[in-house]
C-alpha positions in Angstrom: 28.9 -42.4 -15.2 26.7 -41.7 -17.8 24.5 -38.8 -16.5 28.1 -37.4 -14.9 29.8 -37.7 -18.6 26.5 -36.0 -20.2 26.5 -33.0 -17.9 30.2 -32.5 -18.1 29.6 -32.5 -22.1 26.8 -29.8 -22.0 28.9 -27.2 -19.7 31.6 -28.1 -22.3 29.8 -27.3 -25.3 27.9 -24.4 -23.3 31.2 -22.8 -22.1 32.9 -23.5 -26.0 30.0 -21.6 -27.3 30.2 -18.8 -24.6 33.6 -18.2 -25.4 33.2 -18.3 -29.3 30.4 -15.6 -28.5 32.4 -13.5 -26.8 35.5 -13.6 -29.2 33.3 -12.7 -31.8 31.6 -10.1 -30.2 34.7 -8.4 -28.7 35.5 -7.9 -32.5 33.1 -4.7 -32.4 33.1 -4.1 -27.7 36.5 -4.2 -26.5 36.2 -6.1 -23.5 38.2 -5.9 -20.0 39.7 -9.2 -19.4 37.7 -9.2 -16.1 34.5 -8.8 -18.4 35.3 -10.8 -21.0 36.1 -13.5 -17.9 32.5 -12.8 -16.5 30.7 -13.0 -19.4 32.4 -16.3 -20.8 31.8 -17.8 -17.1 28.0 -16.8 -16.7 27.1 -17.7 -20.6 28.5 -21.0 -20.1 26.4 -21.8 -17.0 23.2 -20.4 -18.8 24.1 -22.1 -22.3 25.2 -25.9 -20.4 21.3 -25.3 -18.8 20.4 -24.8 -22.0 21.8 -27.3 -23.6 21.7 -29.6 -21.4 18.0 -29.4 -21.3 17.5 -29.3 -25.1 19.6 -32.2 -26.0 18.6 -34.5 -23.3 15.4 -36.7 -25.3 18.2 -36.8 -28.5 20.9 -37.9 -26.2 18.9 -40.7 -24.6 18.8 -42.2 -27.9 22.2 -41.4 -29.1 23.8 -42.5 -25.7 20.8 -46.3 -26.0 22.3 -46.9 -29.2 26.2 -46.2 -28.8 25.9 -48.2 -25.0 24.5 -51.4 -27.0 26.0 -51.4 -30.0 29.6 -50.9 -28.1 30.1 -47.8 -30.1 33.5 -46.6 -28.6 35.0 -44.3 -31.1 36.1 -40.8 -30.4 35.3 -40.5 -34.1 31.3 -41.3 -33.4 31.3 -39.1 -30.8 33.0 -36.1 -32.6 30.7 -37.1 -35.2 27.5 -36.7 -32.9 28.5 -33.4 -31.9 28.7 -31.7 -34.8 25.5 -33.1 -35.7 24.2 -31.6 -32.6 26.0 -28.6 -33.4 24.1 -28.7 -36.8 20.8 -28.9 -35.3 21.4 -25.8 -33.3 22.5 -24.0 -36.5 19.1 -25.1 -37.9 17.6 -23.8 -35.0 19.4 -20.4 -35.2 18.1 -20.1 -38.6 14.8 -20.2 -37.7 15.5 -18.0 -34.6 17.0 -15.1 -36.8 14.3 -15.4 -39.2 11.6 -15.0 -36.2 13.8 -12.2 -34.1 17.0 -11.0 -35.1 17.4 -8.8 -32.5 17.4 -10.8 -29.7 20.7 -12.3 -31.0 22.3 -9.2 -32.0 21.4 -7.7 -28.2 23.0 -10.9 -26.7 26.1 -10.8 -29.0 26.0 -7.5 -30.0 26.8 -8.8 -33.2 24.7 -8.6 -36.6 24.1 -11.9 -37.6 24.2 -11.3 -41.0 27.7 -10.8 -40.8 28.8 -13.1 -39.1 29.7 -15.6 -41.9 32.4 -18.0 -40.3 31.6 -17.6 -37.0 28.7 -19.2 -37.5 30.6 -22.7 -37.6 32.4 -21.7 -34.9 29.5 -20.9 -33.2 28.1 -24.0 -33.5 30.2 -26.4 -34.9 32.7 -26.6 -32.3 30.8 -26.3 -29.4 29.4 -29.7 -30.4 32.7 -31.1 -30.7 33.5 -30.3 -27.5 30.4 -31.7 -26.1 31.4 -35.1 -28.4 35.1 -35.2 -26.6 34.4 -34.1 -23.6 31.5 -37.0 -23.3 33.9 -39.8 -25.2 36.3 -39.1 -22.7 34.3 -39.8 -19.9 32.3 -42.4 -20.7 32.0 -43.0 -24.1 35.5 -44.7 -24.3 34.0 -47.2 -22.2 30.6 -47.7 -24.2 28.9 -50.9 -23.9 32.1 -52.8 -21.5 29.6 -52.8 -18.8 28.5 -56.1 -17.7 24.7 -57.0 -18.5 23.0 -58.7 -15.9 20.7 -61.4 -17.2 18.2 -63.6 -16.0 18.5 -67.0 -14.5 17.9 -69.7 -16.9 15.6 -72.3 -16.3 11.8 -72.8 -14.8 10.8 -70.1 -12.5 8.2 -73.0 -11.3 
């Protein structure tokens, strides 16, 4: 359930920040709805990869320590998403200060103006990723029964 709930959260998030890319982007390109459609649907597969790969050692953890501590709240999970989202906002800092054009060719969008979006960008993204993986599995953190060993000699 756990693997199942953390894929469904990355093409979640990667799909949210697919379609906040295009929105903002189709401020400046008017889009056909069957473009705007194909570029929403094939960002979101290549941004769940993505994500899905980068967030996976941070997960582990996050998912550890929320399975046994019983941390079930859709609060903690919202919570862990926009701290994700957060992260990647750290990360796009650095990656505009290293190459600002490959964002601007992706987007076609200038990242220095962007202002707002940016939280949209990657702010709720990560929520979506939190709610999506709360209400899969996180709802149910820690209820599984823990199998222990038999008491007594082993001799």
């Amino acid at each position: 359930v756990i693997a199942g709930a953390y894929i469904a959260a990355s093409a979640a998030a990667g799909f949210a920040l697919s379609t906040v890319g295009v929105l903002a982007s189709g401020m400046q390109h008017r889009y056909s709805i069957g473009g705007a459609l194909f570029l929403i649907v094939f960002g979101g597969m290549l941004f769940a990869m993505t994500i899905a790969a980068c967030a996976l050692l941070p997960a582990i953890a996050v998912i550890y320590v929320a399975e046994h501590r019983t941390l079930d709240s859709v609060w903690f999970y919202l919570g862990i998403g926009a701290l994700a989202g957060a992260i990647a906002y750290g990360i796009y800092t650095l990656w505009v200060v290293i190459d600002a054009g490959t964002f601007q060719a992706f987007f076609a969008v200038d990242p220095k103006s962007m202002g707002s979006e940016l939280v949209g960008l990657f702010g709720l993204p990560g929520l979506a990723g939190g709610l999506v993986y709360w209400l899969v599995a996180g709802r149910t953190a820690g209820s599984a029964p823990r199998i222990r060993p038999p008491r007594g000699d082993l001799a």
